[in-house]
C-alpha positions in Angstrom: 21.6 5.9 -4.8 19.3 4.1 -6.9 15.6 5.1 -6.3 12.7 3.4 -7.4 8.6 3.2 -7.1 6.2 0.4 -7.6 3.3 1.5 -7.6 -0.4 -0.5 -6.9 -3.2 1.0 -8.3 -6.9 0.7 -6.9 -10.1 -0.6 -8.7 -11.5 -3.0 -6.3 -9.7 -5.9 -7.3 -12.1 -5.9 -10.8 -9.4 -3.6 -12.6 -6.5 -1.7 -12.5 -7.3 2.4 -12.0 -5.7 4.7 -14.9 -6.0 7.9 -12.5 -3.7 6.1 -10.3 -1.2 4.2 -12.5 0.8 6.4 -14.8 0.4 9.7 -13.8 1.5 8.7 -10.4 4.6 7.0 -11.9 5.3 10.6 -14.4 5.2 12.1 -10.7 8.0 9.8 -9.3 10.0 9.9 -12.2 10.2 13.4 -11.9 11.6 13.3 -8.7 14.1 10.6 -10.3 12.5 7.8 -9.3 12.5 4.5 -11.6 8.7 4.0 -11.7 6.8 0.8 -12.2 3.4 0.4 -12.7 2.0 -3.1 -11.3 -0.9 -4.8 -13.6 -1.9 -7.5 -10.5 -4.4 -10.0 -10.9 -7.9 -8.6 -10.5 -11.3 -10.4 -11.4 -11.5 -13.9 -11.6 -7.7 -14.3 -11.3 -8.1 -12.5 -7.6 -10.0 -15.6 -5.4 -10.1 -15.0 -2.0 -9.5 -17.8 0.2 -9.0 -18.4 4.1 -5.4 -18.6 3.3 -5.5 -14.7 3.3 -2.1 -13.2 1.5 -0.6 -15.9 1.1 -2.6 -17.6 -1.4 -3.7 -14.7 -2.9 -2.4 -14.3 -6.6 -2.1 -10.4 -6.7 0.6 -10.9 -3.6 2.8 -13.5 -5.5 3.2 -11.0 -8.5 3.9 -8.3 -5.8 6.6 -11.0 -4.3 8.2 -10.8 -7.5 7.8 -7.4 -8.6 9.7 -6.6 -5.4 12.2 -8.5 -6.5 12.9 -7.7 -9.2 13.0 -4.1 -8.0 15.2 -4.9 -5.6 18.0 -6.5 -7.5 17.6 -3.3 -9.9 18.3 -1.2 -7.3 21.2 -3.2 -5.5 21.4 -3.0 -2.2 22.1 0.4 -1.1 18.8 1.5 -3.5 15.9 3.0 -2.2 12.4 1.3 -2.8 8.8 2.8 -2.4 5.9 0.7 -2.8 2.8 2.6 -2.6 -1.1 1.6 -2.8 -4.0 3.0 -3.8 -7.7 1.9 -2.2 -7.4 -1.7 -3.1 -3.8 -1.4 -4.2 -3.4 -0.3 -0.8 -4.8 -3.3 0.7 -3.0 -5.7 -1.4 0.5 -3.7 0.0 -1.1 -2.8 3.3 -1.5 -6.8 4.0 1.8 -7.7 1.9 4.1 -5.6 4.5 2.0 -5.8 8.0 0.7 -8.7 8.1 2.4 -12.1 9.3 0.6 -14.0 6.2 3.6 -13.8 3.9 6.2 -15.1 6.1 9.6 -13.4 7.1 11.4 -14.0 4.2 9.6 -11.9 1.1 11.1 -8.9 -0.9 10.2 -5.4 1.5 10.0 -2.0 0.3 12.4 1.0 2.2 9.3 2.8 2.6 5.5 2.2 2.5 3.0 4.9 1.2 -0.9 4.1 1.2 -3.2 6.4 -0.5 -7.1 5.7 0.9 -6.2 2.6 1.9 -9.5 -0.2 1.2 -8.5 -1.6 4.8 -11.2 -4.8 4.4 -13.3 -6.3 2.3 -16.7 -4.9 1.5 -19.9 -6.4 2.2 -20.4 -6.4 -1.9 -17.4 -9.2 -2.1 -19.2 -12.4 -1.9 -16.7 -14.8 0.3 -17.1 -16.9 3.1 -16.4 -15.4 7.1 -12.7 -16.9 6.8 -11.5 -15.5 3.7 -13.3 -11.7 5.0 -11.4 -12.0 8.2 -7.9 -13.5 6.7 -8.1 -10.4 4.5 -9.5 -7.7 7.2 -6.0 -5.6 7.7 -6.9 -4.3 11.3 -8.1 -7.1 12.2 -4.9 -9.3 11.7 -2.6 -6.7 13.2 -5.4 -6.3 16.3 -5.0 -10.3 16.7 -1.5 -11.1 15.9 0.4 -8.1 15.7 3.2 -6.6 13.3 5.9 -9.0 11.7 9.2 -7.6 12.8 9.9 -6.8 9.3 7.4 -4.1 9.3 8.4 -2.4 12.3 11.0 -0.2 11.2 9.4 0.5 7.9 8.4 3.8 7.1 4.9 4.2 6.3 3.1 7.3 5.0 -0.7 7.4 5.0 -2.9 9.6 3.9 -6.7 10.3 3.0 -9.1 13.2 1.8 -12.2 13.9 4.2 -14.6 13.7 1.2 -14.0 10.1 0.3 -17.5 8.6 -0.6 -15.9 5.4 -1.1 -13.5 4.2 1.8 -14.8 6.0 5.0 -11.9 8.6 6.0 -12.1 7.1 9.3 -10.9 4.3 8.9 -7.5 5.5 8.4 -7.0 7.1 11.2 -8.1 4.7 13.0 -5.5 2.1 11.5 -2.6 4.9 12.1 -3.6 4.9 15.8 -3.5 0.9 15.7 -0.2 0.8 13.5 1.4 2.6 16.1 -0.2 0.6 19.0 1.9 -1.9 17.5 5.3 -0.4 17.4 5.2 1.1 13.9 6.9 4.3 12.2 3.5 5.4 10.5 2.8 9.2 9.3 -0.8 10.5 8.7 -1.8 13.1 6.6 -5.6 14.2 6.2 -6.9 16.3 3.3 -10.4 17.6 3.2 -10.9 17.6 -0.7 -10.4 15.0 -3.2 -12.1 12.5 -5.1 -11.7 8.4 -4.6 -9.8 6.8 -7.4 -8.2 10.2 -8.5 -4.6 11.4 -6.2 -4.6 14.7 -8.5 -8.1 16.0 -7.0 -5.9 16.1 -3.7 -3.6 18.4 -4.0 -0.2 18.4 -2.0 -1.4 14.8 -1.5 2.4 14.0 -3.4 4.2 16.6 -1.8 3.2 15.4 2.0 4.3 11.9 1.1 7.5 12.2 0.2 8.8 15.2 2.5 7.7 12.6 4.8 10.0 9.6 3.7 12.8 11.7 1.8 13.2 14.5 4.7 12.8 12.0 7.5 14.7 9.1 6.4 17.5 10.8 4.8 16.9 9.5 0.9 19.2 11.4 -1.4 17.2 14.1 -4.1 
């Protein structure tokens, strides 16, 4: 079985986080997974419109990273997309929301580290583009796309966050599973926003999760 990783780093959507990129990827490939780093669009090439996901830059190059993963891996591979703060947002509202239509590339599995679940008060958009890019709120409204309910999703946050309120996670694993999803939680009570390795076992609990669970070969 062919196994690979994309991985979404955080940095608000301004830049792409180092702590998260390749060191995440060096932790996948030692498990023997082909991991991929994606550079998205952040700054001024990441507008937010009413549109939501859909017309949002960062989630065509996910489209086709996806792709392209996919036809690597063949059809009998094994794909994990996982997200970081706003990383996680962009592949939080990629997979579970109904924005992106039935029809684009999916991950086997979904892991969301700290998951930035909607958009601060310090991004300066109008009420349609904060609600067509508020992840609970879409999924409290319209539900899950029936592509996303049988994905495996792992999600996981660290107690000391000073950035993304730990709450807000479990919050969203209680409303993921309202809504007929296979979603994991794991909380941590150290670790540092923006950096996995403050967590430790943060890697670990992820993929026992997804490997153990859903029977991907080691």
């Amino acid at each position: 079985m062919k196994k690979k990783a994309l991985i979404c780093p955080g940095g608000g959507y301004q830049l792409i986080g180092t702590n998260e990129g390749e060191p995440v990827a060096r932790r996948f490939a030692e498990r023997g997974y082909d991991a991929c780093v994606l550079s998205y669009a952040t700054g001024a090439r990441a507008v937010f419109t009413g549109r939501g996901f859909a017309d949002f830059e960062p989630a065509r190059e996910l489209a086709d990273a996806l792709a392209q993963a996919r036809a690597g891996a063949g059809p009998d591979g094994f794909i994990i997309l996982a997200g970081f703060s706003a990383g996680g947002h962009l592949a939080a509202g990629y997979c579970l929301t109904h924005a992106m239509g039935d029809d684009v590339p999916l991950p086997d599995a979904l892991m969301l580290s700290y998951p930035m679940l909607q958009l601060g008060s310090s991004y300066q958009v109008d009420n349609a583009a904060r609600a067509a890019f508020d992840i609970p709120a879409q999924v409290r409204e319209y539900g899950l796309p029936d592509r996303a309910k049988n994905l495996p999703i792992h999600i996981w946050h660290s107690t000391t966050d000073e950035m993304v309120p730990y709450e807000s996670s479990p919050a969203f694993v209680k409303l993921l599973e309202a809504a007929g999803a296979r979603v994991h939680f794991t909380k941590f009570e150290a670790g540092r926003h923006g950096d996995p390795a403050t967590t430790p076992g943060w890697f670990e609990a992820a993929m026992e999760y997804i490997e153990n669970r859903y029977s991907v070969l080691v």
